[in-house]
GUPA-965847 format. One record per residue (C-alpha): x, y, z; residue number from 1; residue in one letter. Coordinates in nm, 4 decimals. Layout:
REC          u          v          w    nr   rest
REC          X          Y          Z   NUM      a
...
//
This chain:
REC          u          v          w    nr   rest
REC     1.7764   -10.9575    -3.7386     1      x
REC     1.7445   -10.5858    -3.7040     2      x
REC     1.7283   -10.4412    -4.0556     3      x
REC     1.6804   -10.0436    -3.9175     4      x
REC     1.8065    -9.8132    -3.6509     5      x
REC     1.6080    -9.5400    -3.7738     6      x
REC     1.3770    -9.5195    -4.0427     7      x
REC     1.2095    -9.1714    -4.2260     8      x
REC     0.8878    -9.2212    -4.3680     9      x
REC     0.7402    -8.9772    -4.6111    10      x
REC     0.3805    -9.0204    -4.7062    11      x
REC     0.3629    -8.9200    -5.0756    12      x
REC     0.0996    -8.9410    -5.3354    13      x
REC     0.1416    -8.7177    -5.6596    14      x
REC     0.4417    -8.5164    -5.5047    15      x
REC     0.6761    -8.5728    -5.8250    16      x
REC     0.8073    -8.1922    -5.8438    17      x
REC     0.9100    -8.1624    -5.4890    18      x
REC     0.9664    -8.4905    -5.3173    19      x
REC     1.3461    -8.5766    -5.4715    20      x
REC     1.4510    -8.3032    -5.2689    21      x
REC     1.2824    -8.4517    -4.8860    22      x
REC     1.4407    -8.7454    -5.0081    23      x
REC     1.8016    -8.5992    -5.0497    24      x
REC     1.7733    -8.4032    -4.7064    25      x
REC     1.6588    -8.6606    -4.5104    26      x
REC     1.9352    -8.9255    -4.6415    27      x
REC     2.2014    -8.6237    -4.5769    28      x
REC     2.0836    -8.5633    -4.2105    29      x
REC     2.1206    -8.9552    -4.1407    30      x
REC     2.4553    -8.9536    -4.3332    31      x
REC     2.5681    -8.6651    -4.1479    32      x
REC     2.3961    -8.7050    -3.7886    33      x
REC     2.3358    -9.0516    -3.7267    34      x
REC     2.6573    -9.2020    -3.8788    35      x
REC     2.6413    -9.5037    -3.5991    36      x
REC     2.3091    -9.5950    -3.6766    37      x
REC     2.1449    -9.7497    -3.9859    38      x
REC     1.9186    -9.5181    -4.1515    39      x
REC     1.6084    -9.6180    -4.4199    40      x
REC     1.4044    -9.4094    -4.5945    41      x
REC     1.0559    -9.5022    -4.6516    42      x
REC     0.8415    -9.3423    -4.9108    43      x
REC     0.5092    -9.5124    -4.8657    44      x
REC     0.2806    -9.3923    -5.1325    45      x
REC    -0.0508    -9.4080    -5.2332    46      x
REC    -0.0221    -9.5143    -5.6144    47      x
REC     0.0604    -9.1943    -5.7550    48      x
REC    -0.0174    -9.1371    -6.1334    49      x
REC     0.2889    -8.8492    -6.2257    50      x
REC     0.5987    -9.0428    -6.1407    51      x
REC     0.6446    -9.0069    -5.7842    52      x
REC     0.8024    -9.3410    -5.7530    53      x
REC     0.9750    -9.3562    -6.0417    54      x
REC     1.1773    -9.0323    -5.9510    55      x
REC     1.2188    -9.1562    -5.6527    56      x
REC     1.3928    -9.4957    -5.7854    57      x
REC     1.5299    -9.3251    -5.9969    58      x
REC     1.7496    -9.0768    -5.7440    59      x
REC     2.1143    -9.1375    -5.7098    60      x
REC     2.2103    -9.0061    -5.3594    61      x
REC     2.5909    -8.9517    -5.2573    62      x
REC     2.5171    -9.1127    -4.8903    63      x
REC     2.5083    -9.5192    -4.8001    64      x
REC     2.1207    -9.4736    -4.6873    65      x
REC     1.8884    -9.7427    -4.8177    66      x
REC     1.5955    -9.5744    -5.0148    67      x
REC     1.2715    -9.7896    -5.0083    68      x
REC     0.9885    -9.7032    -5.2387    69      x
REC     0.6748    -9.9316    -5.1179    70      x
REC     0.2794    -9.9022    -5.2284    71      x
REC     0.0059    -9.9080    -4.9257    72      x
REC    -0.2850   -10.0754    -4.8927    73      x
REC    -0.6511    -9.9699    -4.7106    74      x
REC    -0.8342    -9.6391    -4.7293    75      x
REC    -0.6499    -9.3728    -4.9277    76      x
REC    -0.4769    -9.0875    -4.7284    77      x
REC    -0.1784    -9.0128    -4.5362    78      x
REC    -0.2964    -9.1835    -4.2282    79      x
REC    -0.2960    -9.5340    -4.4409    80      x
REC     0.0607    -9.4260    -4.5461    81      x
REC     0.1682    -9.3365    -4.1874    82      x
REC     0.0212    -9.6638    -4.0572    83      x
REC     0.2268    -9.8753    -4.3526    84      x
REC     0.5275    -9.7143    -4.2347    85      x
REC     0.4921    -9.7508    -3.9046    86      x
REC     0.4008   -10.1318    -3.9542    87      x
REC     0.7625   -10.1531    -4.1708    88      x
REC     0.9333   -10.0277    -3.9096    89      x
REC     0.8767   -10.2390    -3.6306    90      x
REC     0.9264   -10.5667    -3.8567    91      x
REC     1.2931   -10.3833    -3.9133    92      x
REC     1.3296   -10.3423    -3.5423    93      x
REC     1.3746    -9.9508    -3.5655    94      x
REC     1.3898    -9.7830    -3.2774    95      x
REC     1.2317    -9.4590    -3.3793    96      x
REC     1.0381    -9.3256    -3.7080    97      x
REC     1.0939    -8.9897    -3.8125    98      x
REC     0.7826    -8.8536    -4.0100    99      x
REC     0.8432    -8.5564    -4.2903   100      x
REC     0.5809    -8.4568    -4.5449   101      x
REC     0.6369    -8.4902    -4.9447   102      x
REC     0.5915    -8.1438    -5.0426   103      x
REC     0.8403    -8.0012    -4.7926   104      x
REC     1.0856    -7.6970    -4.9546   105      x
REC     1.2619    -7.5919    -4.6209   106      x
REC     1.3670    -7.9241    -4.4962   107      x
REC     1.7422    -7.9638    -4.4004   108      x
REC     1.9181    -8.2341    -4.2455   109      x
REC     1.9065    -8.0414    -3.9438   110      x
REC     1.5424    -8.1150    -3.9403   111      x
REC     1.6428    -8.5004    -3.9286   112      x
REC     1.8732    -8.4439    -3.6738   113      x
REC     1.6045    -8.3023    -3.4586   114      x
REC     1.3333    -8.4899    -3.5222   115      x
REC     1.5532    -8.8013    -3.4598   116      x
REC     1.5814    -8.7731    -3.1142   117      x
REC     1.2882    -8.9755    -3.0517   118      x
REC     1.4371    -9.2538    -3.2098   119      x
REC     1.7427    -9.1748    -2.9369   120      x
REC     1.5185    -9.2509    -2.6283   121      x
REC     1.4817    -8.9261    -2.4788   122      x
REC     1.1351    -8.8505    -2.5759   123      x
REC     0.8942    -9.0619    -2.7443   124      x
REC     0.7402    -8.7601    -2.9451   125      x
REC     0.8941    -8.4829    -3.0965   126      x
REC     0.6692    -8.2122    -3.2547   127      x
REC     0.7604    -7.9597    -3.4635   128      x
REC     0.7783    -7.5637    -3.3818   129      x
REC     0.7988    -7.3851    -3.7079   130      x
REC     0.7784    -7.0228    -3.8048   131      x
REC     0.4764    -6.9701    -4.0398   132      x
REC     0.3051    -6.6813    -4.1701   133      x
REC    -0.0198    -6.5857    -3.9788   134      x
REC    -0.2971    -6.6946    -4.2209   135      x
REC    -0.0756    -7.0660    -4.2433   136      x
REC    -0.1914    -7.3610    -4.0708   137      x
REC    -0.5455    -7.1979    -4.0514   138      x
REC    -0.7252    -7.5626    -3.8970   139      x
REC    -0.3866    -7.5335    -3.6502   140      x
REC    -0.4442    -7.1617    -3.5379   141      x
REC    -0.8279    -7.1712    -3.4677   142      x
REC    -0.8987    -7.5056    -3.3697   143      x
REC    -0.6061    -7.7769    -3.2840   144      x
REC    -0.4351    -7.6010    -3.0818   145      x
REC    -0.5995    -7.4284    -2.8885   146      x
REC    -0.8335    -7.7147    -2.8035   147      x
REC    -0.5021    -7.9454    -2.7362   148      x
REC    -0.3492    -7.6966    -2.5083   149      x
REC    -0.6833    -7.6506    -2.3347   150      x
REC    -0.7700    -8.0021    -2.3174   151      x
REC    -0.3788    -8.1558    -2.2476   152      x
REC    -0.2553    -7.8215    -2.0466   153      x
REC     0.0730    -7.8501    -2.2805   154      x
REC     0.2227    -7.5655    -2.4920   155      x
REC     0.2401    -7.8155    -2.7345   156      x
REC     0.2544    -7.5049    -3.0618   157      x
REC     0.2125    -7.7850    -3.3845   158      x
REC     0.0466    -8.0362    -3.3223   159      x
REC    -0.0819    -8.0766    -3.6441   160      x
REC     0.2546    -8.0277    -3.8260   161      x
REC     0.3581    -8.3208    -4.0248   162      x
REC     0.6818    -8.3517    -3.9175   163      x
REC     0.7345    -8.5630    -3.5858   164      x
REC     1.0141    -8.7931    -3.4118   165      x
REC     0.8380    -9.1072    -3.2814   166      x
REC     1.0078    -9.3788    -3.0804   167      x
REC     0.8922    -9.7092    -3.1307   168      x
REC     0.7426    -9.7079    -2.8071   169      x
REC     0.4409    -9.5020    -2.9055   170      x
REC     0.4438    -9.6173    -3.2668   171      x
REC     0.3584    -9.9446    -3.0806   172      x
REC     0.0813    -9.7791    -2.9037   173      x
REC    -0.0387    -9.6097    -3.1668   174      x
REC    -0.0814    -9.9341    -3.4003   175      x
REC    -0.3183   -10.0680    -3.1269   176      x
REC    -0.5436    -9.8088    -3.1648   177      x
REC    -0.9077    -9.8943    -3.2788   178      x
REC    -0.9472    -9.5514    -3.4467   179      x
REC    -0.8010    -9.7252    -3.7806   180      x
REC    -1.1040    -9.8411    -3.8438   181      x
REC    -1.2566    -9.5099    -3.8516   182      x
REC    -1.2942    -9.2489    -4.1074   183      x
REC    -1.0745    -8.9690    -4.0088   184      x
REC    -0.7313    -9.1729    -3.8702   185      x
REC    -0.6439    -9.2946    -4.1846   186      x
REC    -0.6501    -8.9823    -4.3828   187      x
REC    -0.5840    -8.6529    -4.2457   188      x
REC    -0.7035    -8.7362    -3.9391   189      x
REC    -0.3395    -8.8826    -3.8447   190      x
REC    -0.1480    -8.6262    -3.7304   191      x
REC    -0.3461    -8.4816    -3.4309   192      x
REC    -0.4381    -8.8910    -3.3555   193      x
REC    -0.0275    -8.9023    -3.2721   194      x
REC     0.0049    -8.5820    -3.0811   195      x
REC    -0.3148    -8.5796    -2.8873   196      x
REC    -0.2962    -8.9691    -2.8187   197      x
REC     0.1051    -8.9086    -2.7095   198      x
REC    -0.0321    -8.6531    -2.4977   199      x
REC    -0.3812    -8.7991    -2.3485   200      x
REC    -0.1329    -9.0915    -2.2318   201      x
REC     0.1420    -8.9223    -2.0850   202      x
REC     0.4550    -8.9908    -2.3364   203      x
REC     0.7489    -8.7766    -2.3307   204      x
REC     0.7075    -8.5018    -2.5445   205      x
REC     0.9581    -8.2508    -2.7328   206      x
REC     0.9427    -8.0160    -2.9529   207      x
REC     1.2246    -7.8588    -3.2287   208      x
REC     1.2369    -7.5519    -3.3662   209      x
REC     1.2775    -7.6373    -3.6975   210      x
REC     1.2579    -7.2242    -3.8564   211      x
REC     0.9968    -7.1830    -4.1506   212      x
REC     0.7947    -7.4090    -4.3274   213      x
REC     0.7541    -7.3887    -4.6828   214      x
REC     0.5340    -7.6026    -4.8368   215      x
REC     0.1679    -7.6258    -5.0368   216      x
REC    -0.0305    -7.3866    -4.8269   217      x
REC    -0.3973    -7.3778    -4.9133   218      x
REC    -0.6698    -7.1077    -4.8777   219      x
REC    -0.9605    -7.2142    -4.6722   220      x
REC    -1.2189    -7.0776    -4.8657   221      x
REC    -1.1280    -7.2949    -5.1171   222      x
REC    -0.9307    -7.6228    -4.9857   223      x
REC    -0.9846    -7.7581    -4.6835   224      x
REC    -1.3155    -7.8665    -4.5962   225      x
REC    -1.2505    -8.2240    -4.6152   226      x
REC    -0.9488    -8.1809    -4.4234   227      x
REC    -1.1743    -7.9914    -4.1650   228      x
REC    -1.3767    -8.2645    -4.1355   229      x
REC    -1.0934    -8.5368    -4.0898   230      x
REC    -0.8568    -8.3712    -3.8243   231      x
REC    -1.1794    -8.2381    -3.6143   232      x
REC    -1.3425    -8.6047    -3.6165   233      x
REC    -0.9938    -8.7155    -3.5007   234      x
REC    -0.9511    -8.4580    -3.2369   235      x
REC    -1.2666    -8.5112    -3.1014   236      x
REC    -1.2559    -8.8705    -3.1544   237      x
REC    -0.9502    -8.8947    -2.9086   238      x
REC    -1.0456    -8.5986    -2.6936   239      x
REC    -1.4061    -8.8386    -2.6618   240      x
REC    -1.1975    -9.1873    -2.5366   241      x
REC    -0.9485    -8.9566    -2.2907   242      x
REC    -1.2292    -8.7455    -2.1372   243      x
REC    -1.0984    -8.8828    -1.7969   244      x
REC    -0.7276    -8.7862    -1.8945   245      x
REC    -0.8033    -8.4209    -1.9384   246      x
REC    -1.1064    -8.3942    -1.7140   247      x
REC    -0.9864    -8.1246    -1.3954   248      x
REC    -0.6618    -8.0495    -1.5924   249      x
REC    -0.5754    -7.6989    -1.5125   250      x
REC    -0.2748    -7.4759    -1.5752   251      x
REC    -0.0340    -7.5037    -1.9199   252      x
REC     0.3082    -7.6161    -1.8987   253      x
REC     0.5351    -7.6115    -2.1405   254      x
REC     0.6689    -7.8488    -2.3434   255      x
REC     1.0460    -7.8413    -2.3859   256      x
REC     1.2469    -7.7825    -2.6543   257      x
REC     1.4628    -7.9778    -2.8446   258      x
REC     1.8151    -7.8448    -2.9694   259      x
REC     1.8613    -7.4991    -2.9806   260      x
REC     1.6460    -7.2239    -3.0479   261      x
REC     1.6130    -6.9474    -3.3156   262      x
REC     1.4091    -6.6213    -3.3445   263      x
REC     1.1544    -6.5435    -3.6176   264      x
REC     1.2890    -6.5532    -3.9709   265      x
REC     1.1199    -6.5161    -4.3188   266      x
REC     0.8232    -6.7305    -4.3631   267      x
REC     0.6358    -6.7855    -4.6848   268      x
REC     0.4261    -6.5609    -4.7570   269      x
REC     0.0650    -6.5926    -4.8242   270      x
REC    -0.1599    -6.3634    -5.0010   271      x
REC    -0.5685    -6.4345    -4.8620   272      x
REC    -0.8835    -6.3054    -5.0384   273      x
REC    -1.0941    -6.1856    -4.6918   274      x
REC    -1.3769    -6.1464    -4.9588   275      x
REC    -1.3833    -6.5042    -5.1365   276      x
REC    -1.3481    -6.6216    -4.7814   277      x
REC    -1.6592    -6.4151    -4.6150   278      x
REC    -1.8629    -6.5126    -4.9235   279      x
REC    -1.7486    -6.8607    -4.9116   280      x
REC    -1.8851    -6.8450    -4.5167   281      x
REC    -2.2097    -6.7024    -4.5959   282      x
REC    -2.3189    -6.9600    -4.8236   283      x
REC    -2.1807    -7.2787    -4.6125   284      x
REC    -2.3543    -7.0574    -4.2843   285      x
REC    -2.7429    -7.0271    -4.5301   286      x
REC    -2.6891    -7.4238    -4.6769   287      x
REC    -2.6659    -7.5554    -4.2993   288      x
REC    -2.8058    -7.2153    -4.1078   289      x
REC    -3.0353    -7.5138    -3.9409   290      x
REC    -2.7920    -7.7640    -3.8395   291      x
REC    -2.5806    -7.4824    -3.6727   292      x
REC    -2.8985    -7.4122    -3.4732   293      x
REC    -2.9442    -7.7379    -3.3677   294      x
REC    -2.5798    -7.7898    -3.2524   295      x
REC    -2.5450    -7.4710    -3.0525   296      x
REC    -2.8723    -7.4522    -2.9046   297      x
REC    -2.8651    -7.1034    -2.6761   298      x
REC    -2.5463    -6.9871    -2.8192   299      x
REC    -2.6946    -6.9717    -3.1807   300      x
REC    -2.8459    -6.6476    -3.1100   301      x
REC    -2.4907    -6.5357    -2.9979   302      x
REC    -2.3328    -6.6368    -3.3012   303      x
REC    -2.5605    -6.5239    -3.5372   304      x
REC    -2.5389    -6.2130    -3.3859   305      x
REC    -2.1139    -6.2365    -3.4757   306      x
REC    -2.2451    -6.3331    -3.8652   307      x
REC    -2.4003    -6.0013    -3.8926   308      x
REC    -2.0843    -5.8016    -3.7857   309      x
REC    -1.8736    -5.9911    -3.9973   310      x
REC    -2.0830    -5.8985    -4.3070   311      x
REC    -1.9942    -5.5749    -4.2528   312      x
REC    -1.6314    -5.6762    -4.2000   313      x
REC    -1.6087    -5.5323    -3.8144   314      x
REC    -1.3552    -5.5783    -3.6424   315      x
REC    -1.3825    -5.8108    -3.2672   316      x
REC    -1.6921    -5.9590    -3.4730   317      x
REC    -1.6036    -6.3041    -3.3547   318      x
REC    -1.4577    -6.3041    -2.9778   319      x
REC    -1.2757    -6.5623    -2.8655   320      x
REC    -1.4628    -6.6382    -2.5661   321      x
REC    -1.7740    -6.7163    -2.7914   322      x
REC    -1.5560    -6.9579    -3.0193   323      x
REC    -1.4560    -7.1220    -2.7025   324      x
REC    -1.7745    -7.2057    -2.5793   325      x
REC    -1.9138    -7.3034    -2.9553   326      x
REC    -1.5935    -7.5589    -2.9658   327      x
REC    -1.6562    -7.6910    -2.6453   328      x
REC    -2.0248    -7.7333    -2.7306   329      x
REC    -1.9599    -7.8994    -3.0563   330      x
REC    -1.7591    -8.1275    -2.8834   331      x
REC    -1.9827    -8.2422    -2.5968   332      x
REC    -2.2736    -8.3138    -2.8785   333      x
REC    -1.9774    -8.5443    -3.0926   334      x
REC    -1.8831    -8.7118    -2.7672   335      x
REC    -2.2529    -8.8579    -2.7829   336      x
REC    -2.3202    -8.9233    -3.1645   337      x
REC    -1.9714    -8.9601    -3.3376   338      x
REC    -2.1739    -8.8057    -3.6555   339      x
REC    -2.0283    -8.5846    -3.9288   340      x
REC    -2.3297    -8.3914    -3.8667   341      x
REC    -2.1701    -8.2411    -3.5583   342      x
REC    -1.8774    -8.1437    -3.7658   343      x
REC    -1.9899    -7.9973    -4.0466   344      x
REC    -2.2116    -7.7636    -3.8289   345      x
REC    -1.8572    -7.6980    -3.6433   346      x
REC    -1.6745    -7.6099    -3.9832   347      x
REC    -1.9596    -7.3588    -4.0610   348      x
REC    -1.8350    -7.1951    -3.6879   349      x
REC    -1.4245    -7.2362    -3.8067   350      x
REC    -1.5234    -7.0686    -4.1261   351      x
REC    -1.6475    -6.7430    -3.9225   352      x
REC    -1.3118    -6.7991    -3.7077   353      x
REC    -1.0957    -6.7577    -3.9851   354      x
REC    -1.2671    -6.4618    -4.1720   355      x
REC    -1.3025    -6.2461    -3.8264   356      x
REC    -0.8891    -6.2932    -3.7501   357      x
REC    -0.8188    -6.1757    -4.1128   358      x
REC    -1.0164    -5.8767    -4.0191   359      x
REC    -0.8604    -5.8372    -3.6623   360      x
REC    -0.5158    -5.9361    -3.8195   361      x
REC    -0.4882    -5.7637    -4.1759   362      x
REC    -0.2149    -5.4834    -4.0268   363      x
REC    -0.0071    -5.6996    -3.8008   364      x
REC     0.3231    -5.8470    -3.8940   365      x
REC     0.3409    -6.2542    -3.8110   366      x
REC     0.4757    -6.2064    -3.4826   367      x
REC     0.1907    -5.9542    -3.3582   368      x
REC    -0.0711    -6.2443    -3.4821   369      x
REC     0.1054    -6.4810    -3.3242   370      x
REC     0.0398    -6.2928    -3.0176   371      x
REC    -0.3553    -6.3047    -3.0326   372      x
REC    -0.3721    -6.6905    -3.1895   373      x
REC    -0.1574    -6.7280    -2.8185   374      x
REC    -0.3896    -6.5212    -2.6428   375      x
REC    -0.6881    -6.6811    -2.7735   376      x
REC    -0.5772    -7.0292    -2.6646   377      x
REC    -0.5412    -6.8768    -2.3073   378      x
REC    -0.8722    -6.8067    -2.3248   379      x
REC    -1.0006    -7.1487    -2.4229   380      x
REC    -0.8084    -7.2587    -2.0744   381      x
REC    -1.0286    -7.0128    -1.9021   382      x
REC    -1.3351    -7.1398    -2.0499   383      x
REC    -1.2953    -7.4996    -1.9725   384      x
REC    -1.4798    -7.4797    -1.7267   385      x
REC    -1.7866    -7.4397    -1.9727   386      x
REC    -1.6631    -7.7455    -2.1357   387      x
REC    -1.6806    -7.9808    -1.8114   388      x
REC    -2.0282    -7.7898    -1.7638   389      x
REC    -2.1631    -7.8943    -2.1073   390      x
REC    -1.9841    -8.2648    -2.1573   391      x
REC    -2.1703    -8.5974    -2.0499   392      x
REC    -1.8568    -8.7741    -1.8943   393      x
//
């Protein structure tokens, strides 16, 4: 019997203060756009200690939307909470899983609306396209996407967003994966696994312009190393099995855009220490100075050269073509080992990413960054060729 039409799952672990309100949205964008179809929300969680479920049972909602609170088991991370979801959904027979993080503050049940047109058989992916402030989505900017729209030739702008429209057609496929049984899938790993996997095997992707995101944002000097770690392993992880997919791909096309559009808005802003962050590079770049070296090989030379100039805070310190090429390199050297090594030595590189666009950046407004983060992605395109040079296919 088919328990679900469509069913929202919201990964949540410690998200007390702010997930009440994803929960309210979501059930009020069902209510109010999917009227037809049975809606369930699914807060999969990973045995929070400050009440997250209990609010959650605890929430009287206005709509008729069933609101299930469920515990996960395996590794601990959103990937585990994804995968529980996804596993719920096809026992209910849903025909499409909309994904929305815990800690969301801009979500509307337009968002739902949106996002639920996967579930509608359209597209079996929709991604988001938010407006964020420049030094937002940091791991994004620098590294996932340009290396998706390189590697997929798709102007695919999020694909690490958190906020997707599956249909049940690639949550199938995605289930069957073996990269569950890695390291990286089941924690932060997840999100670039769906988009780059949707992509790699030629599913029908959207994207909705879904206006800002407000959320937790974190500093990278401080935050997100493990993160780093977890979404790079699972882009190159994927990027590793679909070498054939992407190898020869040439020229970007977009990827088209669900609902209507709007232009750039407030975003939240975001206040970044350029110091903390340098000196927070300099010590990861002197603990594993060596590994880097072994990674990169002739291009060490190159990039120690952009180290100096970006301990004098110059400006152009780190171009884009040399980032490129150390990418590239990193991931021909993963493609052969699978080792952390490879991406720790790579996070030393993102580091020195990061600090040389605050420097380049520091006087635009979000829209003029927006401009070079596009511009440098064009130029991983032109450097694939580097890439098929350099990987063992």
């Amino acid at each position: 019997m088919k328990e679900c039409d469509v069913l929202v799952a919201i990964p949540s672990y410690n998200s007390a203060h702010t997930i009440n309100y994803v929960v309210y949205q979501a059930a009020k964008g069902l209510s109010e756009h999917f009227p037809d179809k049975r809606g369930v929300i699914l807060v999969s969680d990973g045995g929070s200690t400050d009440g997250t479920q209990e609010v959650v049972r605890a929430l009287k909602l206005p709509f008729k939307v069933e609101v299930l609170v469920e515990r996960y088991s395996g590794p601990s991370g959103k990937g585990s909470a994804v995968r529980h979801a996804f596993k719920r959904a096809l026992e209910m027979g849903a025909d499409g899983v909309i994904m929305v993080d815990s800690d969301l503050r801009s979500i509307t049940p337009e968002w739902i609306k949106l996002l639920g047109q996967a579930a509608l058989g359209e597209y079996d992916l929709v991604a988001p396209l938010y407006f964020r402030h420049k030094y937002d989505g940091t791991i994004t900017n620098h590294l996932v996407y340009p290396l998706t729209r390189s590697l997929y030739c798709r102007e695919l702008r999020q694909p690490i967003g958190g906020d997707f429209g599956l249909s049940s057609r690639l949550v199938k496929t995605l289930l069957e994966s073996e990269f569950w049984r890695g390291e990286y899938v089941p924690r932060f790993g997840i999100d670039v696994f769906i988009t780059n996997t949707a992509l790699a095997l030629d599913f029908r992707v959207g994207q909705a312009r879904l206006g800002s995101k407000i959320h937790e944002s974190k500093d990278p000097a401080r935050h997100l190393e493990p993160m780093f770690i977890q979404v790079s392993g699972s882009q190159f992880s994927v990027a590793s099995k679909y070498a054939s997919k992407w190898r020869g791909l040439r020229g970007c096309k977009d990827v088209p855009l669900v609902g209507g559009g709007v232009e750039w808005g407030c975003v939240q802003p975001i206040s970044i220490d350029i110091k903390a962050n340098l000196n927070r590079l300099i010590k990861v770049y002197e603990e594993r100075r060596g590994l880097v070296e072994s990674i990169l090989g002739d291009l060490f030379p190159v990039f120690e050269g952009c180290i100096s100039k970006l301990k004098r805070l110059e400006s152009g310190s780190f171009p884009c073509e040399v980032w490129a090429r150390i990418v590239y390199k990193h991931l021909s050297v993963f493609s052969k080992e699978f080792s952390k090594r490879v991406l720790l030595s790579l996070h030393v590189c993102w580091l020195a990413r990061v600090v040389s666009f605050i420097i380049d950046t520091q006087d635009m407004d979000n829209p003029s960054a927006e401009k070079v983060i596009v511009k440098c992605a064009e130029t991983f395109e032109k450097e694939k060729d580097y890439l098929e040079e350099v990987f063992v296919f």
